[in-house]
N, C-alpha and C positions, 0 to 999 in steps of 0.2 A: 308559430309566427315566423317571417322569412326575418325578421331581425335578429330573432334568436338564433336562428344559424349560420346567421353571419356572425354573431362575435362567437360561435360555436367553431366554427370554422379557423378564424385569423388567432382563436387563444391555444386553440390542437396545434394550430400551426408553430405558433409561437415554443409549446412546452415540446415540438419535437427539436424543433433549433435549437433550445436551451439544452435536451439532453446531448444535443450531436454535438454542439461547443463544449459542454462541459466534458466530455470525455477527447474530443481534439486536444482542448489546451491542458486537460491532464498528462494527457500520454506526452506531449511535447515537454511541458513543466517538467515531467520526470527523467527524462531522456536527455534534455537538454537543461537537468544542472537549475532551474530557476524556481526558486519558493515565492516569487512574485507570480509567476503563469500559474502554477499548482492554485494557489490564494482564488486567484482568481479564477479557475476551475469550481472550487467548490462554490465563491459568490455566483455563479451562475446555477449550480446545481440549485442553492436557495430559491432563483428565480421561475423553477419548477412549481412552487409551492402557491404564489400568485394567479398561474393558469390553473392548476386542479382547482383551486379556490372557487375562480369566476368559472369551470368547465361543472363545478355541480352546484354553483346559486343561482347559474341564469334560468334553471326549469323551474326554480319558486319562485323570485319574485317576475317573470314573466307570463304565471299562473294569474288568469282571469279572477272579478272580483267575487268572492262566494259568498253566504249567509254570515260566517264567523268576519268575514274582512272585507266589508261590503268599499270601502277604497282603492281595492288590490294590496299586493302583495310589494311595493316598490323600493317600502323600506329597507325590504330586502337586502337591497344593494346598496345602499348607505352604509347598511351594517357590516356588512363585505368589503367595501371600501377602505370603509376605518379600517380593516384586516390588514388591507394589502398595506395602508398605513402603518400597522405595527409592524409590519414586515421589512418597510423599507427604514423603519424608525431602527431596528434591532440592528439590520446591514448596517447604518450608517453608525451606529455604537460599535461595531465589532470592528467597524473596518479603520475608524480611525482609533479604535483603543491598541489594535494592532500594530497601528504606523508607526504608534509614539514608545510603546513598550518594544519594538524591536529595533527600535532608530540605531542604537550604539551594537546592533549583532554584528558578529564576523560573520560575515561568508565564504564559503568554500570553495567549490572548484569551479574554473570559470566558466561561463555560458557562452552556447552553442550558438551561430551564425541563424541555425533554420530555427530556436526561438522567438523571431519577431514575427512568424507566420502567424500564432496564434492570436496573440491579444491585435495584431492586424486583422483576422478574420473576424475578432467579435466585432472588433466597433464596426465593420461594413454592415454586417450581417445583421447588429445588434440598434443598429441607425434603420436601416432598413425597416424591420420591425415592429419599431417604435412608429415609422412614417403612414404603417398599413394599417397599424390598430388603433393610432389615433383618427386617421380616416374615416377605421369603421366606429369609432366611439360617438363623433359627431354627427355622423351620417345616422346612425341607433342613437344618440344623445344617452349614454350610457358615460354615468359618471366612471363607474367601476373599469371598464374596459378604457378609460383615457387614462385612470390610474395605473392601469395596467403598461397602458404606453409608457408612459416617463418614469416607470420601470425597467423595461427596455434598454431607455437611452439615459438611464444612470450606471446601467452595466455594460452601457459601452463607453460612457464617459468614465469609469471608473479601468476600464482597459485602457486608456491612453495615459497612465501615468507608469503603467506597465509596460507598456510601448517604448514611450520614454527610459524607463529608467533601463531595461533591457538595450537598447538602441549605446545608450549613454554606459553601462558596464561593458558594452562590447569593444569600446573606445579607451576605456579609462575605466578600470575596477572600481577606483577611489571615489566615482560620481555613482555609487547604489546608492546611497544617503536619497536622493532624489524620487524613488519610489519611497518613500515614507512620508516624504514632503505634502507630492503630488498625490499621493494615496489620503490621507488627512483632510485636504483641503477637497475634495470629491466627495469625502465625508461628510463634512458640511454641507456642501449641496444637496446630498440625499437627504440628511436634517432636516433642511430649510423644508424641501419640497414634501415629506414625510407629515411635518408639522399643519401644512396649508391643506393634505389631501384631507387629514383628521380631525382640523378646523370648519372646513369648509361641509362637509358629511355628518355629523357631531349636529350642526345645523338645522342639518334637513329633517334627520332625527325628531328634533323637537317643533317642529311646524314653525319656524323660522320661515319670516313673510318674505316677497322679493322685494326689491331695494326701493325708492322713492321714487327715483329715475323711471323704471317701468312700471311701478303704478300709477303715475300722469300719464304715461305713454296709453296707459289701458284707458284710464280714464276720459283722453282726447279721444281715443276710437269712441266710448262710448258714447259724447258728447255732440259727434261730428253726422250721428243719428238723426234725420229731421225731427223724428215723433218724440223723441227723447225731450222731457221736460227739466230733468235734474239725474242724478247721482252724487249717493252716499253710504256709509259703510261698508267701504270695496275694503274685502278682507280675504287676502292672499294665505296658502299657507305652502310647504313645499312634499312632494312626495316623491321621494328619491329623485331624479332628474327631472319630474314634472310640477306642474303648479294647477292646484285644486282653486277654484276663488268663487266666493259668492258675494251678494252687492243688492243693495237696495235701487228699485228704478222707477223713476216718476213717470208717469206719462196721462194724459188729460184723462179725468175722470167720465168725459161721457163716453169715452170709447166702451166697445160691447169686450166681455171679457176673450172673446176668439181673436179682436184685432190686439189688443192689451197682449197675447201669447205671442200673438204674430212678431208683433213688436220685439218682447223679449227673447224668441227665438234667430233675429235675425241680430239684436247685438250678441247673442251666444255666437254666431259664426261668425261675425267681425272681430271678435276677442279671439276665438279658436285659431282665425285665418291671420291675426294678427303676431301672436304669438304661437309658434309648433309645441311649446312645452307644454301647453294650455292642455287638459284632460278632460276637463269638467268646469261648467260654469253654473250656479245655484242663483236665480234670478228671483226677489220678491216683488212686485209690483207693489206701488202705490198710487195713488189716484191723485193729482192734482186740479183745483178749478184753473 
């Protein structure tokens, strides 16, 4: 599928910038004196872990639907998701367990002028990234690869406090306290955002319908049919980024059963065209006088 190679492409992409920052802001980290750059050399190496992930689940759940899983394979990536989930849940534990258990360290020798090149390069770099794979997440409706994004850009939002405090030790030793701060509260935001990817996938999981909001939506398409007599029992359910729905549909009983298909074939394509997440519509026909 040309989808598939697209987030094949932007996550290869992605794990080789991760490996080439993660060994840039090491060598810097070490050279130039900073256990905040090093810190955040290896929360990048983690960020490797994310693309191997989605570089060997996009070939199953992008696997056509066979005998054993006659729905496809989509959950797949649900399942994947919640991954990348416990992965940014673990960072955001580690990093602010970090900030608060080293807040009162001494530190050592002072840091080096060409230390602020690093955690400068990730957040361009790491912004950037975030900007391409959320592109291609929407453009493939691929929950896993927009997870993947705001992976990304919590690992460059998590270099600006590095930025920071590096910038701010270069001024005044006595202002490192400030990468602990700043490091903490970054925490949080991977939390926050860690919480909603695992929430919201956890969902789909279990056939969690779409909201109210877009089943009227479906429902006005399907109403705005002339031949259409009624609708009832529209029942949503979700499969990884896409939506399965089947529905009861009235339509005048003396039509011959080829116009009655007709019918129901052409609200299948107003629902489809209506909605892109739409995969499958299951149509019963009823007869009304």
């Amino acid at each position: 599928m040309v989808w598939e190679n697209e987030i094949k492409k932007i996550t290869f992409l992605g794990l080789v910038l991760n490996i080439l920052l993660s060994i840039i802001k090491f060598v810097i980290g070490f050279f130039g004196n900073s256990q905040a750059v090093i810190a955040d050399a290896v929360h990048s190496i983690s960020d490797t872990s994310t693309d191997i992930i989605i570089l060997i689940g996009v070939k199953y759940w992008a696997a056509p639907p066979d005998a054993e899983h006659p729905f496809g394979h989509r959950k797949i990536e649900s399942f994947i998701t919640i991954l990348i989930g416990l992965v940014l849940f673990s960072a955001a534990c580690g990093i602010g367990y970090h900030a608060i258990a080293t807040m009162n360290e001494i530190h050592g020798e002072r840091l080096t002028m060409y230390t602020l090149i690093a955690p400068a390069i990730s957040i361009l770099f790491k912004e950037f990234l975030f900007r391409k794979t959320y592109q291609i997440g929407v453009k493939t409706n691929s929950s896993s690869v927009k997870a993947n994004a705001w992976h990304h850009r919590t690992d460059a939002l998590s270099s600006i406090p590095v930025l920071i405090a590096v910038a701010a030790s270069l001024i005044n030793p006595d202002l490192l306290f400030l990468d602990h701060i700043g490091a903490f509260i970054v925490a949080i935001f991977i939390l926050i955002l860690s919480f909603k990817i695992i929430f919201n996938n956890v969902n789909e999981l279990i056939d969690t319908s779409i909201s109210k909001e877009e089943t009227l939506y479906l429902n006005q398409i399907i109403q705005n049919h002339a031949s259409v007599k009624g609708c009832h029992k529209i029942r949503t359910r979700k499969l990884g980024s896409f939506i399965f729905i089947d529905l009861h549909l009235e339509v005048d009983g003396n039509l011959s059963v080829s116009q009655g298909h007709l019918i129901s074939e052409e609200v299948k394509t107003r629902l489809m065209k209506g909605n892109l997440k739409i995969i499958d519509v299951m149509i019963h026909l009823e007869p009304v006088k």
